[in-house]
C-alpha positions as CSV (number, residue, x, y, z in Angstrom):
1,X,0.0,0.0,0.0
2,X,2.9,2.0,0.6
3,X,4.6,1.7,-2.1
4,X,1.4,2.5,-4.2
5,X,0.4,5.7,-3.0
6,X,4.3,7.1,-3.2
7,X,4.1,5.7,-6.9
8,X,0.6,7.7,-7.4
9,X,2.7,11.1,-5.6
10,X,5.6,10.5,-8.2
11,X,3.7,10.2,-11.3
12,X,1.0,13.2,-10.1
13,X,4.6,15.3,-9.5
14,X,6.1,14.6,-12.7
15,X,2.2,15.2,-14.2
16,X,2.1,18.7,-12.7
17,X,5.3,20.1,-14.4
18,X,5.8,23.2,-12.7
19,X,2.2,23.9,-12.0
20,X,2.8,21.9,-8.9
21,X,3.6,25.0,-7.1
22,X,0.3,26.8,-7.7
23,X,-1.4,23.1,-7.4
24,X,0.2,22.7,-3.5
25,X,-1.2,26.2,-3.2
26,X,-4.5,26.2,-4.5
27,X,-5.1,22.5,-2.8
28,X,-3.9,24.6,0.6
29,X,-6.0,27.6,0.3
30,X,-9.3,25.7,0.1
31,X,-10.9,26.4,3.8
32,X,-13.0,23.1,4.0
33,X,-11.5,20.3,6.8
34,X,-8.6,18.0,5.8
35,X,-6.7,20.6,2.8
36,X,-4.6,22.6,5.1
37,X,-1.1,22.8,5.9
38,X,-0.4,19.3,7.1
39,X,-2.1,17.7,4.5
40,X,-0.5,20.1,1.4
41,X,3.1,19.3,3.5
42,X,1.9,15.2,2.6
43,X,1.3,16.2,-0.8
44,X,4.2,18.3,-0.8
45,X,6.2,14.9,0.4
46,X,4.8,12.7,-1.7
47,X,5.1,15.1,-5.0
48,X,9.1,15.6,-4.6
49,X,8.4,19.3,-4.2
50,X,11.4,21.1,-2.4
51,X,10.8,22.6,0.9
52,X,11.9,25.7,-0.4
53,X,9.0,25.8,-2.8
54,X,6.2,23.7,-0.6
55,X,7.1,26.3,2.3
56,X,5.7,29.2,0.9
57,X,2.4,28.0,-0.8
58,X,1.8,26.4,2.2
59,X,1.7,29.4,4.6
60,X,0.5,31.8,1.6
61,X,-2.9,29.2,0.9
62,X,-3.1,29.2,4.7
63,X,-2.9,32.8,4.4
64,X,-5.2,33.2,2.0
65,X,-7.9,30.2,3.8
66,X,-8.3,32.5,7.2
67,X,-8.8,35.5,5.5
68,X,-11.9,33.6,3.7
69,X,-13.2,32.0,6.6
70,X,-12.7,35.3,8.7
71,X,-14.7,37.4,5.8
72,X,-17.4,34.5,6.3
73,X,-17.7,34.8,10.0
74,X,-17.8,38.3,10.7
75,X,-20.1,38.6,7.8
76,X,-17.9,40.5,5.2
77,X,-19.0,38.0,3.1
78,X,-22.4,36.9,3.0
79,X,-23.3,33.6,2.1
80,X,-27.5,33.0,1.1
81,X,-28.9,30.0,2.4
């Protein structure tokens, strides 16, 4: 099992290209439960992406995930139910 899912990070690394970057990033940013900073450092692992590249789009897509779920909460942002 091991071995499969660091062969499924490989090929999804290679796949990515240099788009891996704003990928880690993206995946980060996304405020829902289980895509934030521990997770994107997995992916970050298991995609061969250097620490000097996964450490930044981690803590921006942090970053940029409270600011959206602080607009939500105060009510900057409205969401219609």
């Amino acid at each position: 099992l091991v071995n499969f899912v660091l062969e499924k990070g490989h090929t999804a690394g290679a796949k990515f290209g240099n788009a891996k970057y704003w990928a880690l990033y993206t995946f980060v940013a996304i405020p829902l439960p289980g895509t934030g900073a521990w997770t994107g450092s997995l992916v970050a692992a298991l995609m061969n992406v250097p620490l000097r590249k996964s450490g930044p789009a981690c803590v921006l897509g942090v970053l940029i995930a409270g600011v959206a779920v602080m607009a939500i909460s105060t009510g900057v942002i409205a969401i219609v139910t």
